[in-house]
N, C-alpha and C positions, 0 to 999 in steps of 0.2 A: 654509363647511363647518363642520359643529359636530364635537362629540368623536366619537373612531372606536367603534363600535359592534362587536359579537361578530365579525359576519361582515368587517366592514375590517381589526381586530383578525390575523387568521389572513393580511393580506396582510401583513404586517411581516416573516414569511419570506424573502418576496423581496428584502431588502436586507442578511441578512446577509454575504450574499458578498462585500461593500464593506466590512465590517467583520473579517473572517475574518484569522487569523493569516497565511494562503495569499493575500492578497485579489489579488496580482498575477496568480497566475498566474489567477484567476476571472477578473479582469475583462480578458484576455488571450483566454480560450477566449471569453467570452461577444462580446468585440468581433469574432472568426469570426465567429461565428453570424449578427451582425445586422450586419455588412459586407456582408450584400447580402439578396435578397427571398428569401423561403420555403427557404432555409438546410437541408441534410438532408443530414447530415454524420456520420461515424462517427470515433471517437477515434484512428483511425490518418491520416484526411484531418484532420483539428484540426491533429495533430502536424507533420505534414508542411506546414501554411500556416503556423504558427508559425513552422518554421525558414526559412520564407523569409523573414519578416519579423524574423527576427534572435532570437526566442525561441527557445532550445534547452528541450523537456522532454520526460523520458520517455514513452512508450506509455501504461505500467501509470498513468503517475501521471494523465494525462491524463481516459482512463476513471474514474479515481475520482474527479478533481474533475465529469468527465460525470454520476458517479452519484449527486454529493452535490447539482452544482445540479439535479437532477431532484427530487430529498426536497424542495428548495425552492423546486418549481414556477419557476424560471427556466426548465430545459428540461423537454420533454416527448420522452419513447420517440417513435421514427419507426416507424409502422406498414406502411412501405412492403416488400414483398418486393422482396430481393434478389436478381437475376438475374446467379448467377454463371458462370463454367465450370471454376473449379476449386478445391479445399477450401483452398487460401491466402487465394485471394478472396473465399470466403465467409466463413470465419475474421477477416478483416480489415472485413468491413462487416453478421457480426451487429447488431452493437449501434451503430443510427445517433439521431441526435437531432435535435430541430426545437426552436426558440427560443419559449417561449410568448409569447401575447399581453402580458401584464403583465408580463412578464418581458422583453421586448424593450420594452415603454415605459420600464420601469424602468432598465434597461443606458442608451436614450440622453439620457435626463435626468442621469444619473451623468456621460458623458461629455460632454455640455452644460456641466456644474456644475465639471469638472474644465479644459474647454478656455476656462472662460470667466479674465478678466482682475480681477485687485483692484480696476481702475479705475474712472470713474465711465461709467455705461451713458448712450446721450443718450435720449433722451425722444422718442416716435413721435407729436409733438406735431402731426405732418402728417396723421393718417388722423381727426382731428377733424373735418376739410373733406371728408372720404371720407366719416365717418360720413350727419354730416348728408344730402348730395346724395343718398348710398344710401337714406333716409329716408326722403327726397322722392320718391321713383321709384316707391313700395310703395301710396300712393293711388292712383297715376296709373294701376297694371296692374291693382289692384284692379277701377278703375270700368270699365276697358276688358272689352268684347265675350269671352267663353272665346275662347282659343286652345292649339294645340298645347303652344306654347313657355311662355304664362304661368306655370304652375306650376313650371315649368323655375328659369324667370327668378326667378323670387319665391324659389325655393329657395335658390338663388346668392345672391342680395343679402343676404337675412337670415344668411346663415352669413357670409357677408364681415362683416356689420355686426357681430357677436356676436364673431368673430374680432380686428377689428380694435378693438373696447372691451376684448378682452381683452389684447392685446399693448401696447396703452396705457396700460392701469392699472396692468400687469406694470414696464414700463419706467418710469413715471413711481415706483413702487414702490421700485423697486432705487434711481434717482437717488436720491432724500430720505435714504434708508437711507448713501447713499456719504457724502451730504454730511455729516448727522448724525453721521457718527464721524470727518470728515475736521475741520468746527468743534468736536468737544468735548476736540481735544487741546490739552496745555498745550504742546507744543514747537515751536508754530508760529514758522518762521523769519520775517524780514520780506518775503524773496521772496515763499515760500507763502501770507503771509497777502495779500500783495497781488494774486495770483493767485486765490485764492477771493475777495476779494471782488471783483474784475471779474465772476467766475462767478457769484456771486450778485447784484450788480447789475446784469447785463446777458442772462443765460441763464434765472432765473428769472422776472425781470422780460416775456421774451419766451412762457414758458412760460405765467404767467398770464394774458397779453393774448390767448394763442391761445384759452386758454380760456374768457375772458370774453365775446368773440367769439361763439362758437362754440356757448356755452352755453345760450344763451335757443332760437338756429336746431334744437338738436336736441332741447328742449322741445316749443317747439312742435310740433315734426314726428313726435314719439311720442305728441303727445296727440292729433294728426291719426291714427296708427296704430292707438291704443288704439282708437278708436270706431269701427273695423273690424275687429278684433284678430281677431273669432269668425270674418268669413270668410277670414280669413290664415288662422288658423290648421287651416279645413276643406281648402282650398285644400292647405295645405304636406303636411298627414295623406293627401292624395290621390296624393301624388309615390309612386314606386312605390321601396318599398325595402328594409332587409333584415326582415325576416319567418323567425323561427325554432319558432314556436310559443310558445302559453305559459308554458311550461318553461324557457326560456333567454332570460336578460334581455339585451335587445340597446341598447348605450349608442347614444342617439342624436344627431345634431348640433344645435349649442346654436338657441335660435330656436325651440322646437317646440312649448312648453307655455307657459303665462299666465303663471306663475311667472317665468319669466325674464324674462318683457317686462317685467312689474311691477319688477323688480329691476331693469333698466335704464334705466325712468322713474326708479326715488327717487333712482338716482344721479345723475341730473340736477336733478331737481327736488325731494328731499328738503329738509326744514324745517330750520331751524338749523343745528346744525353737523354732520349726518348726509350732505349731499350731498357729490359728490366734488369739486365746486368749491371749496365752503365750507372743505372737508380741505384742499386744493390751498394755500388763503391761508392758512392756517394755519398749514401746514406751511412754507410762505410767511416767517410772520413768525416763526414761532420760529427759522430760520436766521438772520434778519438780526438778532436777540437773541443770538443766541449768539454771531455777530459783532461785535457790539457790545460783548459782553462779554470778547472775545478781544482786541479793541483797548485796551479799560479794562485788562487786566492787566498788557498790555504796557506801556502810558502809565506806570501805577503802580508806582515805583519800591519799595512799602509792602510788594509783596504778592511771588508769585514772578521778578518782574524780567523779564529778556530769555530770550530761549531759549537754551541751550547747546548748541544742537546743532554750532555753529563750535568750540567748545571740545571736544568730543565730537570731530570729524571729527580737528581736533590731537592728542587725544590718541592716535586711532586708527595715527593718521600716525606719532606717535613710536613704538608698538608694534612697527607692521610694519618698522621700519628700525634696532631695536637688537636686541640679541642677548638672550641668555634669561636669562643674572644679570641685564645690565639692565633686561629688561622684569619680570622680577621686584622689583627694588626697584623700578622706576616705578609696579606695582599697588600696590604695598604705600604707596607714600608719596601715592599719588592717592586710591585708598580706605579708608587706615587698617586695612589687612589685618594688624595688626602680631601677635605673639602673646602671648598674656596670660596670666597667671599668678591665679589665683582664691585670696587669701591668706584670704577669708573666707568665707561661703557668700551673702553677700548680703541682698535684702530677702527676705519670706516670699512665694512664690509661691502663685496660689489652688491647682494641682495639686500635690499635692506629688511626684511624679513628676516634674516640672522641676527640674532642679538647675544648679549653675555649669557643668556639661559638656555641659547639654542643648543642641545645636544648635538653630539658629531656627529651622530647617525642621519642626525635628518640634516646637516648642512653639507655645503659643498666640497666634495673632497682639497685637498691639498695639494697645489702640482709641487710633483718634485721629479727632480733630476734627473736624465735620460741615462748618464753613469750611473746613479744611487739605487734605479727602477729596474736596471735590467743586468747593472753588474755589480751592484754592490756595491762601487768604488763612490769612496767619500773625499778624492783626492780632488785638489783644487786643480781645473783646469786655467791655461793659459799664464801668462805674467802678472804680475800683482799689479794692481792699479796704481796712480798716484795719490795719494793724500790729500782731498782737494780744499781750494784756501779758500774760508768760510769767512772773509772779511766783509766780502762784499756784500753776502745774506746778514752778517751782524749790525752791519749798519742801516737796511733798511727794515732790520727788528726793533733797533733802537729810533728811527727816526718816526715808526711809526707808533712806538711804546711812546717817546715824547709828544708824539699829534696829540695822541689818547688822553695821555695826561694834561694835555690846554684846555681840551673840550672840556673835562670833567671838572677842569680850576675855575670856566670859565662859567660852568653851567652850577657849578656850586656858587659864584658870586652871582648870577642871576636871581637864586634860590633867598639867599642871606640877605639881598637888596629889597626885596619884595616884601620878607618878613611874614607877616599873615598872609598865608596863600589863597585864603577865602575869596573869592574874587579876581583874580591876578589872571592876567595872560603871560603866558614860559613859552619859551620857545621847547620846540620838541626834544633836542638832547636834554634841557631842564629837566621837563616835566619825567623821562626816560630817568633820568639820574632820580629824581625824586620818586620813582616808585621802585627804583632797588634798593632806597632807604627805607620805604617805607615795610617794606617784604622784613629787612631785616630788626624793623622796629618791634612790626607783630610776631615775629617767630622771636624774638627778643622779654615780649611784654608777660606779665604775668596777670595781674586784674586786669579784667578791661575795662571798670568801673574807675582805675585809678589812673593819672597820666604819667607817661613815661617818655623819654626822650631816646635818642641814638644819636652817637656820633662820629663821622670818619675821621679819622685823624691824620689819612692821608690828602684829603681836598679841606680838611680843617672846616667842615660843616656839621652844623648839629640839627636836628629834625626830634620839634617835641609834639605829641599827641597829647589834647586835654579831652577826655568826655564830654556829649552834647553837642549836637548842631550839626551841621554838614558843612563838604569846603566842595566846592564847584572850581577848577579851572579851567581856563578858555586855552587853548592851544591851536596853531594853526592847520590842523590834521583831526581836530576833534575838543571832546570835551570829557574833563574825567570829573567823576564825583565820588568822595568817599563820603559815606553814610558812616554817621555816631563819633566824628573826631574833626577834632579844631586841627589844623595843624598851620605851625610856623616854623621858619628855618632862619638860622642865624649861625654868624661864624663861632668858629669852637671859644674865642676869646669872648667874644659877646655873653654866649652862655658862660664862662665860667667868673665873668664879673657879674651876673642878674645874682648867679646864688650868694657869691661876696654879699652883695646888698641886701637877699633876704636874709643871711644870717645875722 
């Protein structure tokens, strides 16, 4: 099948009701309707089959979800009149409904898809031997004299044959698919894995040899069909059947145009790796690769080890049989649930929306390893790098840790020259360095009514605040004013000779 087209497009309708916030009680009405043949049923008989099968729902609501699957072509209005005798009854079976065609295909493929099992499907690996013999039968009536039943017959065999390739490739389909996700887990216990590989040693193994069998017998016998195919196919167009005029395309049963036969030769007989054989081995060998590889991981003690799924079932075991403090600390000490304190902001993330508080859920995943993602391998690829010489980044840490340390000597004796800053023009490193004294004066001070000083002891400046008055300075980039505080700066010596003297 290629891509859906305008008119396919418009059938996508008919599955929202499986998607629907309501989708229970839909797929509840809908399984009425196609619980039995030609269904014609009105929202108050809906309701009333429901409660017997243990759904309770209203009338009203009933009817609307009636009138919603109808906008969605799952039902169609029932045109039947109703023949009542009294205005309850006809009130009660106005508005009846009938299940459309693609809308009853659609419901029981849903319920197919919902009743089917996670398990692995087996493979209808028996109607290969059908195929063929059906095959064979299609010359034989061919050359045979007209009869009554010919065309009968011939109709039969080709829809069986069409049938039975499809239910085959269907199921051989789903298998590969089970096994494919059942080989590419990493948790295989040593039970499971020893059970898949019996299953692939000996299930596939039988599956291919049906095929190889099988495969050349229904070659040949399509290429026996082809080189009659034109009067098959006069023959089959002869059968008497549905006919609705040109106006209404009637789908008809597989078998009936060229196109199919062709497409069920290549699948046997196609070139390279196009046939379904070909597929078959294939698909073949990349399971018993995968097994192979499931084995390697486990052997290799390098990579993810053994499976923990025993340790897993333990520790489920200890959950279910302690109480709720202690299964509290047992998560917390099993998965490092502990709680954290973020003293710094961390490395620079690329969004910066991500911060110390941002939960994992809402940030950006974490790339990791194309070994670690897809084989588990925690091995270090390639050769170890060198050791690289960090002399040359030490020395422009130090030359610029010393820059840092001039400015800050230099802009602390600007500060200590000036003395009452009331007034004073600083240059900007000054005035910069004097408000991260001043930051730590106040997160420092205790009254604010009383004066208190700070002092670095590494630039050996001291910054004292008295209450009252304001201090204005001019800077070349602006102007700073602290409101309710005197402030002077002097060297750490200065201050601790002023207190010598006041004592």
């Amino acid at each position: 099948m290629g891509e859906p087209t305008a008119a396919s497009a418009g059938h996508l309708d008919l599955f929202r009701y499986l998607a629907a916030d309501e989708r229970l009680d839909y797929i509840a009405i809908m399984t009425r309707f196609t619980s039995s043949l030609l269904a014609d049923m009105s929202a108050a008989t809906v309701t009333e089959q429901l409660a017997v099968v243990g759904t309770q729902l209203d009338a009203d609501i009933v009817e609307a979800r009636c009138k919603q699957l109808v906008r969605w072509d799952n039902l169609v209005p029932s045109l039947r009149d109703a023949r009542v005798s009294t205005v309850a009854d006809y009130l009660r079976a106005r508005s009846r409904y009938q299940v459309s065609s693609l809308g009853g295909r659609v419901h029981r493929g849903a319920l197919e898809i919902m009743d089917a099992t996670d398990g692995a499907r087996e493979v209808a690996r028996e109607l290969l031997g059908q195929i063929a013999e059906s095959l064979d039968q299609i010359p034989t009536l061919l050359n045979r004299p007209t009869s009554e039943d010919r065309a009968e017959r011939l109709s039969g065999i080709v829809t069986t044959i069409f049938n039975n390739q499809r239910l085959f490739t269907a199921s051989v389909t789903d298998f590969y698919a089970y096994l494919s996700g059942v080989l590419s887990r990493f948790d295989l216990a040593v039970e499971e894995y020893a059970e898949f590989k019996g299953l692939l040693l000996d299930y596939i193994d039988l599956i291919t040899a049906d095929v190889n069998r099988h495969s050349p017998l229904i070659a040949a016998a399509l290429d026996r069909v082809v080189e009659q195919l034109d009067v098959l196919l006069a023959v089959l167009a002869g059968v008497q059947g549905l006919d609705l005029g040109g106006d209404v395309a009637v789908e008809r049963s597989s078998g009936r145009t060229r196109i199919e036969w062709e497409q069920l030769r290549h699948w046997y007989t196609g070139g390279g790796d196009e046939s379904g054989p070909a597929q078959l081995r294939a698909a073949a060998g990349q399971a018993l690769g995968q097994l192979l590889a499931n084995a390697k991981r486990m052997l290799d003690a390098t990579t993810t080890g053994y499976s923990r799924r025993a340790d897993l079932l333990r520790l489920a075991t200890w959950f279910d049989t302690s109480s709720n403090d202690v299964a509290h600390r047992l998560f917390a000490a099993t998965f490092g649930a502990y709680p954290a304190r973020h003293l710094l902001l961390g490395p620079d993330e690329p969004d910066p929306r991500v911060g110390p508080t941002t939960s994992w859920r809402d940030a950006d995943p974490i790339a990791v390893p194309v070994s670690l993602r897809e084989r588990g391998d925690r091995v270090a690829r390639g050769r170890v790098s060198r050791v690289p010489d960090q002399t040359a980044d030490r020395r422009l840490i130090e030359a610029a840790a010393r820059q840092e340390a001039e400015r800050n000597a230099a802009a602390a004796d600007e500060l200590a020259t000036a003395g009452a800053l009331h007034g004073a023009r600083l240059s900007p490193a000054a005035r910069d360095l004097l408000l991260g004294e001043l930051a730590s004066l106040l997160a420092l001070q205790g009254d604010p009514l009383d004066s208190s000083e700070v002092t670095n002891h590494d630039i050996g400046l001291t910054l004292r605040a008295d209450p009252g008055g304001d201090t204005v300075i001019e800077s070349s980039d602006g102007t700073l004013t602290v409101h309710g505080y005197a402030l002077t700066a002097c060297t750490e010596s200065q201050s601790t000779l002023a207190e010598r003297v006041v004592q």
